[in-house]
C-alpha positions as CSV (number, residue, x, y, z in Angstrom):
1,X,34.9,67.1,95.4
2,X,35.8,64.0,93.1
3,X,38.5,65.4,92.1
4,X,39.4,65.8,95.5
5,X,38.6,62.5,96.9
6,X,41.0,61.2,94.2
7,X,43.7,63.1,95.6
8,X,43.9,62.3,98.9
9,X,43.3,58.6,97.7
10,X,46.2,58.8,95.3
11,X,48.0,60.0,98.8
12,X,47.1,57.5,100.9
13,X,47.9,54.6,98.2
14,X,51.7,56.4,97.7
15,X,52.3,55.9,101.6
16,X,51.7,52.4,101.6
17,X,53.9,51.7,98.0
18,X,56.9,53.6,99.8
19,X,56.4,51.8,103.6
20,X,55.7,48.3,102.0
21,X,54.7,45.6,103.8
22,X,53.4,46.8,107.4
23,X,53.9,43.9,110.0
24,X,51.6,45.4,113.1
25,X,51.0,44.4,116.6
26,X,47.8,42.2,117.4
27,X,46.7,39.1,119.9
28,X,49.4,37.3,121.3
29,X,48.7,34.2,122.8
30,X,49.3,33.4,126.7
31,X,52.4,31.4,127.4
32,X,52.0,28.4,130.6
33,X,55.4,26.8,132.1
34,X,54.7,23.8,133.8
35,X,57.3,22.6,136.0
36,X,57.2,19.0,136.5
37,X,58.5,15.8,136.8
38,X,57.7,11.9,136.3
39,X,59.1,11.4,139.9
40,X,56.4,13.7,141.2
41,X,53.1,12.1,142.8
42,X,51.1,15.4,142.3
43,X,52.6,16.3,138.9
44,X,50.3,14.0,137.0
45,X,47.2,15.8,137.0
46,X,49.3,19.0,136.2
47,X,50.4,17.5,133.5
48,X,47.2,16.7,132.2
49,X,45.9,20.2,132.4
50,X,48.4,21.0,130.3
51,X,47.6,19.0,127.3
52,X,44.3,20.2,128.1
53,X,45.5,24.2,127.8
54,X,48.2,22.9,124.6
55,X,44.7,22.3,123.1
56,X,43.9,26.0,123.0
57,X,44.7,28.3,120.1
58,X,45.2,30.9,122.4
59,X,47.9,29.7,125.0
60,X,51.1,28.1,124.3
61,X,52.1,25.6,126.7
62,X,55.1,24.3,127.5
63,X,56.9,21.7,129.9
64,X,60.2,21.9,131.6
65,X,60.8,18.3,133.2
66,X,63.5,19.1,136.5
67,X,65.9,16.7,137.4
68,X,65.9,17.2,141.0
69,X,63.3,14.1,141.8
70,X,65.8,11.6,140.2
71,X,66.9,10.6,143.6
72,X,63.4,9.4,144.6
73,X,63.8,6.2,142.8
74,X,63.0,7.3,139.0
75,X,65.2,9.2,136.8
76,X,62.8,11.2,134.6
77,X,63.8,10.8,130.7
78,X,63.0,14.0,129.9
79,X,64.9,16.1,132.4
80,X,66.6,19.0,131.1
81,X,69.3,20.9,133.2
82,X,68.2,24.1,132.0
83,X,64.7,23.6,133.3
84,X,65.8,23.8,137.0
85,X,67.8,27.3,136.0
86,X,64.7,28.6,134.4
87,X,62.6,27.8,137.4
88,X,65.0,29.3,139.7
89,X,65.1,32.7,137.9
90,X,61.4,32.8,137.9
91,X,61.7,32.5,141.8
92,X,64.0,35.2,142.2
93,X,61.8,37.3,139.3
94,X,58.6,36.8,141.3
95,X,59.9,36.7,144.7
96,X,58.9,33.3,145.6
97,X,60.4,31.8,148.6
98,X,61.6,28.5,146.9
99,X,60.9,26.5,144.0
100,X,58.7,23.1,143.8
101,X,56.4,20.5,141.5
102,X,53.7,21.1,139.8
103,X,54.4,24.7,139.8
104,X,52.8,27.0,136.2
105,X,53.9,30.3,135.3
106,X,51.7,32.1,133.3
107,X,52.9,34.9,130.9
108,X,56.1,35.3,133.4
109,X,54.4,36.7,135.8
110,X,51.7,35.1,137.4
111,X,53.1,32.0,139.7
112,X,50.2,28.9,140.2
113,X,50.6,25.9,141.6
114,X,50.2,23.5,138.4
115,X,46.9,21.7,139.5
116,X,44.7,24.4,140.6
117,X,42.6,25.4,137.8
118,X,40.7,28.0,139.0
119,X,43.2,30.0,139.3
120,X,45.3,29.2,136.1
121,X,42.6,29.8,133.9
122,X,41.9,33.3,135.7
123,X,45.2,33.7,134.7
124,X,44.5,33.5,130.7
125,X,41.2,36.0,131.0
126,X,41.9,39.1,128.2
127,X,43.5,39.7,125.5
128,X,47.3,39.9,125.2
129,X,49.2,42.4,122.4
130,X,52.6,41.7,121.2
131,X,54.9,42.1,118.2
132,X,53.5,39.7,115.1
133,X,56.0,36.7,115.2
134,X,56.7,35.2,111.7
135,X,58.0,31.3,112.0
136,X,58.6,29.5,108.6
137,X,60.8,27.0,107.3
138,X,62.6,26.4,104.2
139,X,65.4,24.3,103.3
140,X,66.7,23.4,106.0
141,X,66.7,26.6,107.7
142,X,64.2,28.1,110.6
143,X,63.5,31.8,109.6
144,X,62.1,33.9,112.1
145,X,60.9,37.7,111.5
146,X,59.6,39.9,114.9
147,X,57.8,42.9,113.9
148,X,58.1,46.7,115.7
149,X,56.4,48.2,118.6
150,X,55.3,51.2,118.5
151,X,56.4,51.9,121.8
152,X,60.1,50.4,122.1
153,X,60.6,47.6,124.2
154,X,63.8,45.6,125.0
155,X,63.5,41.9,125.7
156,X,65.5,38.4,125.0
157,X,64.3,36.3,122.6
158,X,64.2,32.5,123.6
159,X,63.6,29.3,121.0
160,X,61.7,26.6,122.3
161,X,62.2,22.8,120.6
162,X,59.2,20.6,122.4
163,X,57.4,17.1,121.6
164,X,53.5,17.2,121.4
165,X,53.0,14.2,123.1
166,X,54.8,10.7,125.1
167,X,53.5,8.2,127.1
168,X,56.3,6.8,129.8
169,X,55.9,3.2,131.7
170,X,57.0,4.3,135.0
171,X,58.6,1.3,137.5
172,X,59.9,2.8,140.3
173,X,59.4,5.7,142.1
174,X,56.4,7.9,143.4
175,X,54.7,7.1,139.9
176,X,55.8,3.4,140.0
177,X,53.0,1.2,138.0
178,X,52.0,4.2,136.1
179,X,51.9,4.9,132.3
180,X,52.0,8.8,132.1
181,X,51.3,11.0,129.0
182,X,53.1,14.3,128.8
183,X,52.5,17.2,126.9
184,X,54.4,20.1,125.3
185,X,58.2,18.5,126.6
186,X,60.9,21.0,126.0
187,X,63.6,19.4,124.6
188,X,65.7,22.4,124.1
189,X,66.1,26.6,124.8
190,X,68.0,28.6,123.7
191,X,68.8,32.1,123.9
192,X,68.9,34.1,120.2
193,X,69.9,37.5,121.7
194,X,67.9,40.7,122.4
195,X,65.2,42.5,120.5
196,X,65.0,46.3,120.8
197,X,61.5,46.9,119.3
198,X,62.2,47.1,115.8
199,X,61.8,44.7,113.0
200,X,64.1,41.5,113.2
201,X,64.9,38.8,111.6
202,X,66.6,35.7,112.2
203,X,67.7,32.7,110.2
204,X,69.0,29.2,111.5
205,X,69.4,25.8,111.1
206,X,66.9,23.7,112.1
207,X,69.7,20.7,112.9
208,X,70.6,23.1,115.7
209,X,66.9,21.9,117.3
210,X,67.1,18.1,118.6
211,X,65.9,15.9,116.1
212,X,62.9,14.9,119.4
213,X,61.3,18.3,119.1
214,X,58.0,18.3,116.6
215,X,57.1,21.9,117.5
216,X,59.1,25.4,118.0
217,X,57.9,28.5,119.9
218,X,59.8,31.9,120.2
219,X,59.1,33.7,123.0
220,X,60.0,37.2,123.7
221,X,60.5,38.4,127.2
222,X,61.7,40.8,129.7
223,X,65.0,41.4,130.9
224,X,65.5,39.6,134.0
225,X,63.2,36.6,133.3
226,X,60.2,39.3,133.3
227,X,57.1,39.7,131.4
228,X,56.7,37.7,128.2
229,X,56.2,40.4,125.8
230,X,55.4,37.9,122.5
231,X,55.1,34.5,121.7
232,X,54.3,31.8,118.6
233,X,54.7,28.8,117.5
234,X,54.7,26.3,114.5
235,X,54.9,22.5,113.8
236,X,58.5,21.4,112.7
237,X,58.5,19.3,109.6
């Protein structure tokens, strides 16, 4: 019997030497796009639930600031064109009748309006399984390595360059006299192509993210603006 035992252990040990290093699925944490803008009375509080959420290990937040309030009086200093595109895609994804402020998207798939936290944190109840996402840095260079899926899965792969956290004095508009702090600001996204399930990596420079962003995330998600399928996220040095 020991002799036995010894075999099937010299076995086992032999698979792992030949497969190396196994990168396996686990927890992925819940991804929340806030919609937003500093020229939006209601988008305050939103905003603040956010930074509230971007304290939790298990959610990545993130905030696209629209430009279409700028004609109320306040151009918002962190409005990104390709924050309005993003929303729109969600509203032909999920079927939504039109877009608006404070609007949260949890995960791709669940559409909230950005102050109601009942029903965003109902949202983030269970556990979440995606590839394991590898971010490191090194110099000069952003290195990113996706591991498989069992079951094969097609999805784009976005990078995400936000700031923690800015206060703007706001003197005009529907904010006008206020001093807001933002969260999670998405300075930059970018598409890196598609992943088919297997292993991937990905190397770039990190001068291609604005020199504003102090974090990355990589998200993974379904064709057509779909499901996010995995996320992570690091601080940039």
């Amino acid at each position: 019997m020991f002799h036995r035992d010894l075999t099937i252990f010299a076995f086992l040990l032999s698979l792992f030497a030949v497969s190396g290093p196994v990168t396996a699925a686990g927890n992925r944490p819940a991804v929340v796009e806030l919609f937003t803008s500093q020229g939006c009375d209601s988008c305050p509080a939103a905003d603040s639930f956010l930074g509230e959420l971007a304290q939790r290990p298990d959610v990545i937040a993130l905030a696209y600031h629209v430009t279409y309030h700028d004609g109320l009086g306040w151009t918002d200093r962190f409005g990104l064109p390709e924050a309005r595109k993003r929303q729109e895609g969600y509203a032909r994804a999920l079927s939504l009748a039109s877009i608006y402020t404070p609007q949260m998207v949890v995960d791709g798939v669940f559409d909230r309006v950005g102050s109601d936290r009942p029903r965003v944190l109902a949202s983030l109840v269970g556990q979440r399984i995606g590839p394991s996402i590898q971010l490191s840095q090194q110099d000069g260079r952003l290195d990113i390595e996706i591991g498989e899926l069992e079951k094969k899965t097609v999805g784009e792969i976005w990078l995400v360059g936000y700031s923690a956290e800015l206060q703007t004095k706001v003197t005009r508009g529907e904010n006008a006299g206020k001093t807001l702090t933002e969260y999670s600001i998405v300075r930059s996204l970018t598409s890196l192509g598609t992943w088919d399930g297997n292993r991937k990596k990905v190397s770039l420079a990190l001068s291609s993210l604005p020199s504003t962003a102090s974090k990355a995330a990589l998200l993974i998600q379904a064709p057509g603006q779909g499901q996010i399928i995995g996320a992570a996220t690091m601080d940039l040095h």
